[in-house]
Structures are given as C-alpha cells and as structure tokens.
C-alpha positions in Angstrom: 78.8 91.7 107.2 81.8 92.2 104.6 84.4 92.4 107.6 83.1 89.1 108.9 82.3 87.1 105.8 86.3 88.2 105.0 87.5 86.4 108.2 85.3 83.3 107.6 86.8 83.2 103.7 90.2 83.4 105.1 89.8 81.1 107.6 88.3 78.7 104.9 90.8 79.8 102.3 93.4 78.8 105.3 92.3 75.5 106.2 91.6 74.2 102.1 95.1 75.5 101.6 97.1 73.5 105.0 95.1 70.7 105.7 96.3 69.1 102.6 99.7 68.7 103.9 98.4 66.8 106.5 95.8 64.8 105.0 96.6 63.6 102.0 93.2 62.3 100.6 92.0 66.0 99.0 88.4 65.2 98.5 87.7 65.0 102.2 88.6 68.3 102.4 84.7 70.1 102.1 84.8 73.1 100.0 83.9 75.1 102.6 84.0 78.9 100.1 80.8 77.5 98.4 79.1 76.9 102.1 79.8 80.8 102.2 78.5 81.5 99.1 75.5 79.5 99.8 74.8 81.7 102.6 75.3 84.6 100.9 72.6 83.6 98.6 69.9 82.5 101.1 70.7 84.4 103.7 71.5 88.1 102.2 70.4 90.7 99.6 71.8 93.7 97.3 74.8 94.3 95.2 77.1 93.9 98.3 76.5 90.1 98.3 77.3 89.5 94.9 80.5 91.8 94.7 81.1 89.6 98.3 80.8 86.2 96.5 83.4 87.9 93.4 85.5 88.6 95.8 85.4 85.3 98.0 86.0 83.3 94.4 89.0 85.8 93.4 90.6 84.6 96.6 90.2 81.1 95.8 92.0 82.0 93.1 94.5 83.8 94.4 95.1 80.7 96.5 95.0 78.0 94.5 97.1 78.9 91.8 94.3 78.6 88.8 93.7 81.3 86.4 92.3 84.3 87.4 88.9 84.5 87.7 87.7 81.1 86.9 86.3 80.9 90.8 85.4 83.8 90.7 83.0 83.6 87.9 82.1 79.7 89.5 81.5 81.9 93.0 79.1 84.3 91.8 77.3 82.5 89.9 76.4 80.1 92.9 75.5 83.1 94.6 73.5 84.2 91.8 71.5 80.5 91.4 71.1 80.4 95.2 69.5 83.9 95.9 67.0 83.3 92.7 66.1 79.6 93.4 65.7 80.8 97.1 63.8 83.9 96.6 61.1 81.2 94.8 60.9 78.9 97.3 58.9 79.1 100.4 61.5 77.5 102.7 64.7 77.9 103.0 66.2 75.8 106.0 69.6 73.9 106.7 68.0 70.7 104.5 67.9 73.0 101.7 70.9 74.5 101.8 72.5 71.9 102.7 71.3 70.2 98.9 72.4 74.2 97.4 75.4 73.2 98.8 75.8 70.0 97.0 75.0 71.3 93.6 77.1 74.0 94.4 80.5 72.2 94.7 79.7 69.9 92.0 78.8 72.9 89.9 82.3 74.6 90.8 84.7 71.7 90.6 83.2 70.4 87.2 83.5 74.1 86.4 87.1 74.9 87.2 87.7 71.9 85.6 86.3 72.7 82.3 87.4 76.4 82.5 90.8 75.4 83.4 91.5 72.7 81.7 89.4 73.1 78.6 88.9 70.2 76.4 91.5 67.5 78.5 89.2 68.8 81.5 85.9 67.6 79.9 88.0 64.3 79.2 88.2 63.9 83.3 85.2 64.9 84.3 84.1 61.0 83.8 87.0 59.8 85.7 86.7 62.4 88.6 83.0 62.4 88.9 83.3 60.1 92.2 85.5 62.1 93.5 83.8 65.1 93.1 80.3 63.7 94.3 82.3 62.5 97.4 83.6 65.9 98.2 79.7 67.5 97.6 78.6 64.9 100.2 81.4 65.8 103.1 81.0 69.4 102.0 77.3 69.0 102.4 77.0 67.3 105.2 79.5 70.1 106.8 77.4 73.0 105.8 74.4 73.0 108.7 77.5 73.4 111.2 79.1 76.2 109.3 75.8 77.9 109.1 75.0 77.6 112.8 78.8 78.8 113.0 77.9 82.1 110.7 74.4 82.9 112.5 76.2 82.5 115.9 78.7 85.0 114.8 76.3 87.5 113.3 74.5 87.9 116.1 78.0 87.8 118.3 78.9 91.1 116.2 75.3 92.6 116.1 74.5 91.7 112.8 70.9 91.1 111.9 70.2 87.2 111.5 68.3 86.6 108.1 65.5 83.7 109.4 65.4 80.8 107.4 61.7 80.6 106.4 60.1 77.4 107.3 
C-alpha cells in the first residue's frame, strides 16, 4: 500500500506541479493529493495511513514551495475527519467521497491560506472563495475516476480492495 500510494502522490504531485505551465487558469487544476487522502480515510485503517497522509502533505510541501508542514498538518487532518466521519456512517460510496472530497480541498486551500499567509490570508479568503469552490467542484467531480483508478491498481498489485459499504 505505501509503495503504491507513493507513486500515485508523485504522479499527482507531478501533474499539479507541470500542468500549470501549460494551462494557465490554476483552479482547473483538481487537487488531486486530497482525492488520496480521501481514500486513505475511507478506504484504509491503522497508524500507517495517517503517517501516509503526513507524508503525502510534506511532499506537497516540498513542492510547492510553502512552509514546511502547513500541508502536512491540512493532509492529516483530512485523513483524520474522513476516517472518523466514515467510520459513523453506514455508506461510504463514490457520492460520498466525492462530497469528502469537496470539503476537503476547500478545507486545505482556505487552510494554507490562513497558515501561510496569516492575517493578509484571512483578508483573501473573501476574494478567493470562488475560486476555491470552483477548484472543490473539478477536484470533486475528478475523484470517482481517481478512485476507480486506485481500486483498479490495488487489486493489479494484490492488494486487498476495502468495499465501499452501501
């Protein structure tokens, strides 16, 4: 599991990092580390997860040039909030963590911004909110694919699928 979620975050960490060269309009860009940490949450159980989700957000870090453990606080967290709110709930399918998902990026872009930024970030946050909603939607509406993408690949390597319960 740690070996493959590694590849997927540095894949994702690969594609938020070049495909803003290219496209110039950030935003549609989905936040595809929270997708991960999303399925972390619904999807798996233990310490190994958690420390997974800390190290996922400490690369987003790395990357992005922010301080140093801003995502990675932002990171675990989501994890945390998605593997308690899940562990309640008596389904857990695409729909819902597809809405996790949501909550999520809004949750970590209003959250760098604030840790990061401090006071001039809580300033923004009224003047970036659409933005931000619009990159929760596309990062959203992304994550059913990536989580098709993720079961496909566990069971590629042998990995035990986690059912969604419905």
């Amino acid at each position: 599991m740690l070996i493959l979620f590694a590849i997927f975050c540095y894949l994702a960490l690969a594609i938020e990092t070049a495909v803003p060269y290219f496209l110039h309009l950030r935003f549609l860009i989905p936040n595809l580390v929270v997708i991960l940490a999303v399925d972390l949450g619904l999807r798996h159980r233990g310490a190994a997860p958690a420390v997974l989700a800390f190290a996922m957000g400490y690369a987003v870090d790395a990357f992005s040039g922010s301080a140093l453990g801003v995502n990675a606080f932002l990171m675990t967290a989501i994890y945390l909030g998605t593997y308690e709110i899940s562990s309640r709930l008596l389904v857990t399918n695409a729909m819902v963590g597809a809405t996790f998902v949501f909550l999520g990026t809004i949750v970590a872009a209003l959250g760098d911004l604030g840790l990061s930024a401090g006071a001039a970030g809580v300033q923004a946050w009224s003047a970036m909110l659409p933005t931000i909603v619009a990159q929760a939607a596309i990062t959203a509406l992304v994550a059913p694919i990536v989580f098709s993408i993720l079961s496909s690949a566990k069971r590629t390597v042998g990995l035990p699928v986690a059912a969604a319960r419905e």
